[in-house]
N, C-alpha and C positions, 0 to 999 in steps of 0.2 A: 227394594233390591235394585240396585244399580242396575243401570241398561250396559249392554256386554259391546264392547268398540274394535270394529274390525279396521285394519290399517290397510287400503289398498295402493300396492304400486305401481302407478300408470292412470292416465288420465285420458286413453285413446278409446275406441268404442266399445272393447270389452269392460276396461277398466268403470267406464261413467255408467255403462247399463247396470254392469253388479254392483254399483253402490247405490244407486236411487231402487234395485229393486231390496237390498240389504234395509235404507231409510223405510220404504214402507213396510217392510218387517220388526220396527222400531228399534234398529240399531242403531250406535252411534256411529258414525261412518268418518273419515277423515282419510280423504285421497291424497295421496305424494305422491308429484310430479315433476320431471325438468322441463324446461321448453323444447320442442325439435328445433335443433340449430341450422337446419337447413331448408331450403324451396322444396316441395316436393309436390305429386300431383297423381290421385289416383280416377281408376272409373271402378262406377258402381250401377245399380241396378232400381231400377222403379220398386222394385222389392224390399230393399234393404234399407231404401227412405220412409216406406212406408212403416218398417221393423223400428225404427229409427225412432219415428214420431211416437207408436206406439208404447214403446218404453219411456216417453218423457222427454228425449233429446229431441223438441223442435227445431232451436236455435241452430242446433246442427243439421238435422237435415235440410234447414231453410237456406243453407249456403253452397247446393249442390248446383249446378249448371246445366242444362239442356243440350247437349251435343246434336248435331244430327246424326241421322243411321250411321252407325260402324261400316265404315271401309275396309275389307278382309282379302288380302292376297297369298295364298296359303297354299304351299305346294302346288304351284300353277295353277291355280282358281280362284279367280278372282268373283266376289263375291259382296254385298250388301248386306249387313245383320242389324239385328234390333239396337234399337235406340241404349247410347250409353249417357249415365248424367259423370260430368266430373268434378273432383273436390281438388280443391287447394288445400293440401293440408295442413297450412300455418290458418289460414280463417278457419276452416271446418276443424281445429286443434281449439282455436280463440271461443271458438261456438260451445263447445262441450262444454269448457270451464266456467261459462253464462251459464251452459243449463243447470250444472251443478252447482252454483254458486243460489241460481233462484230456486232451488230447491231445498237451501237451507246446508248442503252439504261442507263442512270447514274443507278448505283445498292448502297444503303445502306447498311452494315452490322451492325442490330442495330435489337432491341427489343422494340415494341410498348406498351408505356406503356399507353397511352389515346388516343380516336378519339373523338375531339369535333365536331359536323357538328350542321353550322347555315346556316344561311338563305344564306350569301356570298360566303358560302367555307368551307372548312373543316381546324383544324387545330390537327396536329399531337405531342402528347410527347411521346419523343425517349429517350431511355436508350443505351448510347453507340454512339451521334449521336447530333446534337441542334434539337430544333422543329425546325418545316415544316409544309408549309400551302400549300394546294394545292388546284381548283374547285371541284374535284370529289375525292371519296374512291372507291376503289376496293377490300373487305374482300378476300382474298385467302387462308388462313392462316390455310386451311385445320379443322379436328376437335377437334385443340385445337383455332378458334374463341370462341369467347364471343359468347353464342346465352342466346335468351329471353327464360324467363319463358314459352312463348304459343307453344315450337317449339314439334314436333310431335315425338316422339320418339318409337320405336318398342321392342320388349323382350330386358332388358340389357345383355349386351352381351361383352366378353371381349376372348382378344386373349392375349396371355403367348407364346414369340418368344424365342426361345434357341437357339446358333449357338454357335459353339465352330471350334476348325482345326479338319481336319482330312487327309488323303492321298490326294494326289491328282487325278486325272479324268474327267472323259467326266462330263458335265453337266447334271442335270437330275431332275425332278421332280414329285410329286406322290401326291395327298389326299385320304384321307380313313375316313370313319364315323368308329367314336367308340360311344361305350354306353352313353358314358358321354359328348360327343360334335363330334366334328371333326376334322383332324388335316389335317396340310398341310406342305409336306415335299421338302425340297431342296437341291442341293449339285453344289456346283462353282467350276472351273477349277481346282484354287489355293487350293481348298480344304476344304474351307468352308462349314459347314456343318449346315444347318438351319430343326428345327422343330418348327411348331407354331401351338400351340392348343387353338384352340375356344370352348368355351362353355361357360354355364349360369356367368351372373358378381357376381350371386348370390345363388353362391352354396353352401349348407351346410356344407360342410366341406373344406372349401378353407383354408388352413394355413395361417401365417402370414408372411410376406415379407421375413424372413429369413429362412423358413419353404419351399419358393414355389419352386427352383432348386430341392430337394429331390423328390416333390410333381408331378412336370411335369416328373422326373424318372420313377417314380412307374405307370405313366399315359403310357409314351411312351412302358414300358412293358407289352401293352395292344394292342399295336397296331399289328396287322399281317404283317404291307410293312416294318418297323421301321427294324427290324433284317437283312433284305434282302439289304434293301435301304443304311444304313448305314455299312460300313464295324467295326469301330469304335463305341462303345459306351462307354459315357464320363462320363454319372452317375448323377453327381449334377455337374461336375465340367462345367458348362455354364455360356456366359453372357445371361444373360435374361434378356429381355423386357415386361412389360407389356404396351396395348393398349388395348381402347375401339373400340370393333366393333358395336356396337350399331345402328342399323338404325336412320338417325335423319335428320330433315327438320326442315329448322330451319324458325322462322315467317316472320322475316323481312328482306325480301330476294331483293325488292330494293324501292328505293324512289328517290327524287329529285337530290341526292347528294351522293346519297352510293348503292352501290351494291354490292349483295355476286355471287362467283362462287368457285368453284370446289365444297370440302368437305364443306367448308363451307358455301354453300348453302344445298345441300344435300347430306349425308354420306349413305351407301349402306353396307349392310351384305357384306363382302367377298365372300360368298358364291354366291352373286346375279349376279356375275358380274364382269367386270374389272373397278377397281377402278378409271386407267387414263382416261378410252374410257370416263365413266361418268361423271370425270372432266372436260375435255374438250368440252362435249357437252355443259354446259353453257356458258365457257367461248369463247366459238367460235362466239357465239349468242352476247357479251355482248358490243363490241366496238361497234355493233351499236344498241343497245339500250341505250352507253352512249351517242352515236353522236344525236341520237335523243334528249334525256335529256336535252343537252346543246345546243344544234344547232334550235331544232324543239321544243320548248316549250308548242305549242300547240299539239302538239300529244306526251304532256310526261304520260299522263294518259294508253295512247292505247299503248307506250314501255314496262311500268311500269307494264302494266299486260299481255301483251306476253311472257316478260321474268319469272313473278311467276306461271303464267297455264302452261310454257314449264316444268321448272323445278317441280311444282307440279307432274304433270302428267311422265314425266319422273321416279320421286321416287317410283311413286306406278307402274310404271311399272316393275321395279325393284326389288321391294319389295316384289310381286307376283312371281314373278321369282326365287327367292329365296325361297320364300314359296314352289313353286313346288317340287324344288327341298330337300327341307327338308321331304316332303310328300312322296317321294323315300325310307323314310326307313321308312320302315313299320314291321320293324322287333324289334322295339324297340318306341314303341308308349308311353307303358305307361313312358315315362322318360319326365320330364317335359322339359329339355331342347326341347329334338323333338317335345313334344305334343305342347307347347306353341309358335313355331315358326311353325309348321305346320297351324296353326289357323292364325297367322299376315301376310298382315292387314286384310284381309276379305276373303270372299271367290266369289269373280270376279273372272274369269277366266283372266289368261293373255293375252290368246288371242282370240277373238271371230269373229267366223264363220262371213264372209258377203256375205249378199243377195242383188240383185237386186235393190230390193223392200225398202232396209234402208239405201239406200245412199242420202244423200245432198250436193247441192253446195251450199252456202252462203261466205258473207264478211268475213274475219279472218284478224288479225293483220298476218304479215308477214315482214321478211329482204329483204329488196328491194334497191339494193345497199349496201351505209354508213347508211342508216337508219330505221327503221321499219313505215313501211305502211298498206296500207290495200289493199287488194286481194280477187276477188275469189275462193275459195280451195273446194274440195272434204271432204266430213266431214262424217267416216265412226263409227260403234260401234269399230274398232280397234282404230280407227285415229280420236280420237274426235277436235284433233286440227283444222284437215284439212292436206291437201295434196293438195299443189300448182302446181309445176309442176315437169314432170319428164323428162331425156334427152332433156330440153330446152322448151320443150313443155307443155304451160300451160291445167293443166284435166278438171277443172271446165267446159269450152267451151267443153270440147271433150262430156260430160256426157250431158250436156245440147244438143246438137245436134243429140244426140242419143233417144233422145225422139222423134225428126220429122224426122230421116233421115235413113235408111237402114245401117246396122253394114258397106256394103261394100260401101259407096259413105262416111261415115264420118274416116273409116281406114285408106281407100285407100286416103283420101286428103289428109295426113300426108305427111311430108315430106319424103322420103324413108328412111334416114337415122334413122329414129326416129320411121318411122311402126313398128318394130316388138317390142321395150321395151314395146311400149305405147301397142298395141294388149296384149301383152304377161299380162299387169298389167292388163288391160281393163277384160281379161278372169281368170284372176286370185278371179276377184270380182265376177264372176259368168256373165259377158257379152257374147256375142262372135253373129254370124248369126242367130240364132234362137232366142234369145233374144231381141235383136234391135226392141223397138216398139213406140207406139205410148206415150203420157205422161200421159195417162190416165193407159197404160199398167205396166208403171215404178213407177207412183206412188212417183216420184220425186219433193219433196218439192225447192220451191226456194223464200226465205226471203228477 
């Protein structure tokens, strides 16, 4: 039986995780990509290099940079935060297509220009390339995909990147809120010097494409870190980018035959977040909700909506987050940029207290191996998903037990190595010896 060949589009850090984790599920994988035609420069997180490595992109994480502490000026607080590492993303672009290349995986260098999916397969026209047919699609393609008219979008919102040379120096990074939006500042060994300002896509006085260098001038001489941060100022003389930062979730996020991850499933304010962390949380999930797809037909229904309630639920997690954080300046309310992203999406709190008294165990879809199942999981107001298990040790059983048995006879069964995460989460929800009661006392539903 022929091995089944998923086509992914996008070669950026959702795209290269789901295809080497697709290879070790013995697919046949063949990534399409274009090059990014432009400089670009992100920060990221000791986290996400570490996430990085972990799935097989060394080459890529090995090209991240050591900044020193974050510089934060933020609604008049000025302030020192944790360590940011940052990428070039034309190298750390270059880096991925090595890991994938040494991985065995075939790479296209080509432009998508249709995705037909029928009932047999998908078939693909390339610009740069013949078509290609392959069983499954993988949208990666970041937020320039195709999304539908239904997809959910938050305040528009757009970012203006400037980078021009400058001296060279240690590495370093800073953001600061101004009136008008917010900017976020960077400077590379080589001497690269990057400014990128976010604010509304729909500002009343945004000049015209040959007006915007001048316009981001007059903006950066607004800012308080801009003088300090940069030894050099260039004026108008930048290349500049403009992007959409736009929050966006987009509808059709999988089916029988197609799947979206990274941006092109859901895109996240900058401000909310690290953009690769949230990339990769789909795409980590998605080899095996395709192996289910194609392998498990009868539970393509129950992959098919683990993977949109993960990613749902992820976005507005996100999205909150970012909200909070716009709610921080409070010192410039009436500006619609602030006031209208202070308000999106709602006003849920991001995170919410848990009691005793409002946790569940019931069934949840879950990754169980190569494919998604179904589990017992812990089902909290933080964790509507569920929470399966932690340190190896499934919670559902723990919390169920905890209804007929004494905090110290159901701890203490753990296995030693695992006692104290699981105690430590256990107490963290409000459990611990004086709690441990009967089921009538917990008040613990189970469906």
């Amino acid at each position: 039986m022929r091995r089944k060949h998923i086509a992914i589009l996008g070669a950026g850090p959702a795209g290269a995780a789901a295809a080497l984790g697709l290879l070790r599920l013995g697919y046949r994988v063949t990534v399409i990509s274009d090059w990014r035609r432009f400089n670009a420069i992100e920060g990221t997180s000791e986290r996400v290099l570490h996430a990085l490595r972990t799935v097989g992109l060394r080459q890529a994480s090995g090209t991240a940079i050591a900044a020193a502490r974050r510089e934060v000026y933020w609604a008049g607080h000025h302030s020192l935060r944790n360590r940011e590492w940052l990428l070039d993303r034309q190298v750390f672009d270059r880096a991925l297509r090595e890991d994938l290349r040494r991985s065995g995986i075939a790479l296209l260098e080509a432009r998508v220009l249709t995705v037909d999916v029928a009932a047999d397969g998908v078939c693909l026209q390339l610009d740069g390339a013949a078509s290609l047919e392959a069983d499954f699609v993988v949208d990666a393609r970041g937020r320039q995909a195709p999304q539908s008219g239904e997809a959910v979008r938050g305040p528009e919102t757009l970012s203006l990147l400037c980078r021009w040379r400058g001296p060279e120096g240690p590495a370093a990074s800073a953001a600061e809120s101004l009136v008008s939006g917010w900017c976020w500042l960077a400077r590379l060994p080589g001497g690269d010097q990057y400014w990128q300002w976010t604010f509304d896509a729909r500002h009343p006085h945004m000049p015209g494409k040959a007006e915007l260098p001048a316009w981001c001038a007059a903006q950066r001489g607004t800012s308080r870190l801009a003088g300090e941060f940069f030894t050099v100022d260039p004026g108008e003389a930048v290349e500049l980018r403009a992007r959409s930062s736009t929050c966006t979730l987009a509808a059709n996020l999988c089916d029988v035959r197609s799947i979206r991850v990274g941006d092109a499933a859901m895109a996240v304010d900058p401000l909310s977040g690290n953009g690769i962390f949230q990339s990769l949380s789909s795409a980590l999930q998605a080899p095996a909700v395709i192996n289910t797809l194609l392998q498990y037909p009868a539970d393509a229904e129950l992959a098919q909506r683990f993977h949109c309630r993960r990613v749902t639920e992820l976005f507005y997690r996100f999205a909150r987050l970012g909200r909070d954080f716009y709610r921080q300046a409070t010192a410039v309310p009436e500006q619609s940029f602030w006031r209208q992203r202070q308000q999106w999406p709602d006003d849920h709190p991001s995170h919410v207290p848990v009691t005793p008294e409002q946790i569940v165990t019931d069934w949840a879809p879950v990754v169980t191996g190569d494919r998604v199942g179904r589990a017992r999981v812990v089902i909290t107001p933080d964790q509507p998903l569920g929470i399966w298990h932690l340190n190896g040790v499934e919670l559902a059983p723990v919390i169920d037990a905890l209804r007929e048995a004494p905090w110290e006879q159901v701890v203490g069964g753990l296995p030693p190595a695992q006692r104290g995460p699981v105690a430590g989460w256990l107490q963290s929800l409000g459990f611990g010896p004086d709690t441990a009661a009967s089921g009538a006392d917990l008040h613990l539903d189970q469906h």
